[in-house]
N, C-alpha and C positions, 0 to 999 in steps of 0.2 A: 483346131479343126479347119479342115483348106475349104475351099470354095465349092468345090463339087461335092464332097462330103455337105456341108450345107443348104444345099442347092439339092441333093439329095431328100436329104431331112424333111424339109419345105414341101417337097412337092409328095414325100410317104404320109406328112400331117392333111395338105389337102385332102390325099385321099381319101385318106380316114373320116374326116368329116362329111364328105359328099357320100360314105357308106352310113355315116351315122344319120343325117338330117331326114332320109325316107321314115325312120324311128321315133323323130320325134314328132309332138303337137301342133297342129300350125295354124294359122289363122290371119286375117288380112288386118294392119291398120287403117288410120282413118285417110290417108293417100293412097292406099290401095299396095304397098308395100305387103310383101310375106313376112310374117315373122314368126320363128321357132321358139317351142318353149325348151328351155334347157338349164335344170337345176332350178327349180320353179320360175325364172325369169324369161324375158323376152325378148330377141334378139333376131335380127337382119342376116341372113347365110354369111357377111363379109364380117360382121363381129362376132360373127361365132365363132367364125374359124379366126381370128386375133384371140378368140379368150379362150381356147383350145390348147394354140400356141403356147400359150401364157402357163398355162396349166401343164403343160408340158414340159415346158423348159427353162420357166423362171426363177432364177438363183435366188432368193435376197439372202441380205446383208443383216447382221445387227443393228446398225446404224442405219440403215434404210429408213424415210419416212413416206407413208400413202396419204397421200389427199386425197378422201372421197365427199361422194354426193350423189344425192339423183338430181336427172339435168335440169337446170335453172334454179339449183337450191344456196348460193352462194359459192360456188366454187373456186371463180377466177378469184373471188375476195380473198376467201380464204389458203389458196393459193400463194395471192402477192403477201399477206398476211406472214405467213412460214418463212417467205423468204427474207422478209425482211426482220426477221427477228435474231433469222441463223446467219443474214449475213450484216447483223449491224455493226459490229466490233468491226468489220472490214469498211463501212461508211467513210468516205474521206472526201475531201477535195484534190486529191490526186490517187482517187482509186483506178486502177487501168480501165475499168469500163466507162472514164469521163476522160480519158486523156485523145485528142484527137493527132496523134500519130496514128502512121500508119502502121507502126510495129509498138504496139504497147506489150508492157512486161506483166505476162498473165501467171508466172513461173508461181506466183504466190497464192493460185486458186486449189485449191483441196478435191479432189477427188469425191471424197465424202463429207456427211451425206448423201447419198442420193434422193431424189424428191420425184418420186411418181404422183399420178392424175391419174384416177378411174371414178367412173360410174356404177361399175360392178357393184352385187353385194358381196355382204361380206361373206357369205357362205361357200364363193365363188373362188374370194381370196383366202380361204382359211388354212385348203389344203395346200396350201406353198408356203403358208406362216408355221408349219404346226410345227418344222424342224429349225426353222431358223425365225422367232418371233420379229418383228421389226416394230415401230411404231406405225399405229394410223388414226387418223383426223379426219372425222365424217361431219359433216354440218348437214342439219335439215331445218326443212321450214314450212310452216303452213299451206301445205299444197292449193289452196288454192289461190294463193298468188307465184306459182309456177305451173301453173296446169296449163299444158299446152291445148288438147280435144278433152270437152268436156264427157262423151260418149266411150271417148275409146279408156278413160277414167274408173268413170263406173263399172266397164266390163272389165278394167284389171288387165286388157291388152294394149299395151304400148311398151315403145322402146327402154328395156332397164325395168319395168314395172312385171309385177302391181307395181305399185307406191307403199302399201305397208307392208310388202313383205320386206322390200328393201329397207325399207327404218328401222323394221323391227330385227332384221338382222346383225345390224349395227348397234343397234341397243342390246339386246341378247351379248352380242358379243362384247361390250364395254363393262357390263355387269360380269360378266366371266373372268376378263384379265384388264383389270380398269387400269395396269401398271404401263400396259402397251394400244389400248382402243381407249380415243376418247370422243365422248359423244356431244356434243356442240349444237344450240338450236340459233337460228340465223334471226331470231327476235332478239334474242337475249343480247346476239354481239352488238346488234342497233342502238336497242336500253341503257346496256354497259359497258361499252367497248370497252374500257381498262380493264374492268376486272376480270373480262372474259380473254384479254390479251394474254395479261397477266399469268392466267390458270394456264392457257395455252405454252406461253414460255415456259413456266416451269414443269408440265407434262414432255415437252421437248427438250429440255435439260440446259436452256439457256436461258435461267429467271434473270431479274433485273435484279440490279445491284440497288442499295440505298439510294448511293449517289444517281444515279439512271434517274430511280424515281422522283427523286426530291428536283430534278434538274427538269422533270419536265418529259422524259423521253417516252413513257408510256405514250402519251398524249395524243392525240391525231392531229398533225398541223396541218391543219386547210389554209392557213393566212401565209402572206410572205410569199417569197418566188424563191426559184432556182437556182444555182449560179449561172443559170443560160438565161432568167431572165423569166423564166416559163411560173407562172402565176400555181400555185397549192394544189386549189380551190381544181384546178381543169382535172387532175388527177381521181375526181370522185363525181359518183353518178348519184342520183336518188334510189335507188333500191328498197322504194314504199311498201311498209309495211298497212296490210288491209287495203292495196289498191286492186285487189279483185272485185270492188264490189262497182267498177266501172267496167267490169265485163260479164260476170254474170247474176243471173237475174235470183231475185228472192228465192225461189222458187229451188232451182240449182244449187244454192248454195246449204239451204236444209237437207237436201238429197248427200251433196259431199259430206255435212257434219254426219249423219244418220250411218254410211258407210265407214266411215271412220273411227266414231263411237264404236261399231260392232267390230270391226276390225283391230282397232287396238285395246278391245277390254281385256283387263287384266294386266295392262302394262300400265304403267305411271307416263302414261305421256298423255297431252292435250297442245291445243294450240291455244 
């Protein structure tokens, strides 16, 4: 496909959106932002037309893996997480991305997998999975230490939300093909990180070996430096679990349980 052929494309998808958005739901957030509903979610006219796009023209792969989340639910973790699980065997002291030449020798990087980040639910990605499955890794977590407006919360309008339909999308869908969705809750990796490393690695197809385990490599090393010298310890943030309860009041946080309770009965999930 040449440029103007693309360039085409592009500007026939804007259209199309700016015909569909008059159709849709719309309603303001808590900055005063518009937001569209589309496919029970909530979206800004610039992510819409990205997840349009997406929906329109995105190939995957078998080997594909999705990292998702609703925002601020461990994502970057879970993220550096995948990568460093797929790219541990390649771990060295003379891996090309520590050598400080200016021409290092990348000849040895793989193509695949590929490793996407979205927010989306899954109901959003389903129809681009349904001919070509891939793996996906959703992590969630007691919303209310990611809740950004406690108002726009409770009315189920903000960016990406509600918030239960998006979980329970993802759970839905793990229960369905638990071979390719796996469902992940951002306490449990706190509590457990190995065991929940572990389950992780081997849902991605690169369990630990004996030797890995007995050696230690599961493990989270915060002690020790770098070979640059750079201390563990700087690479890891607090990420408190129940530190909502230094923003909001008694009061709010029976309100969020109560919602949540009615919202997710019938599913096996709690915080």
């Amino acid at each position: 496909m040449d440029v103007n052929e693309i360039s085409k494309n592009l500007e026939r998808d804007e259209q199309e959106t700016i015909s569909l958005i008059p159709s849709l739901p719309s309603d303001i957030d808590f900055n005063g932002t518009k937001l569209f509903k589309y496919q029970s979610c909530w979206y800004d006219s610039k992510t819409l037309q990205g997840i349009l796009n997406f929906q329109r023209g995105f190939k995957p792969q078998e080997t594909d893996i999705i990292v998702a989340s609703f925002p601020k639910s461990g994502t970057t973790w879970l993220k550096a997480l995948t990568v460093a699980l797929l790219e541990r065997s390649k771990h060295s002291s003379n891996h090309p991305l520590l050598s400080e030449t200016s021409k290092p020798d990348l000849t040895s990087f793989s193509s695949t997998p590929r490793l996407f980040s979205t927010h989306v639910p899954f109901d959003t990605l389903q129809g681009a999975l349904k001919t070509t499955p891939c793996k996906v890794v959703y992590v969630w977590r007691n919303v209310k230490d990611a809740l950004s407006m406690f108002e726009s919360f409770c009315r189920g309008v903000s960016y990406y939300g509600p918030f239960w339909e998006h979980v329970l999308s993802y759970w839905r869908g793990s229960l369905e093909d638990s071979k390719n969705v796996l469902f992940l809750r951002y306490e449990e990796l706190k509590i457990e990180p190995s065991a929940q490393v572990k389950k992780l690695a081997e849902f991605l197809g690169v369990p630990f070996s004996v030797e890995e385990e007995e050696s230690g490599c599961v493990e989270v090393n915060k002690i020790g430096k770098t070979a640059r010298g750079v201390e563990h310890k700087n690479f890891f943030r607090k990420g408190e679990v129940g530190d909502s309860k230094n923003y909001l009041t008694p009061e709010m946080e029976r309100k969020i349980d109560m919602i949540i309770e009615e919202r997710f009965r019938g599913a096996d999930l709690k915080f």
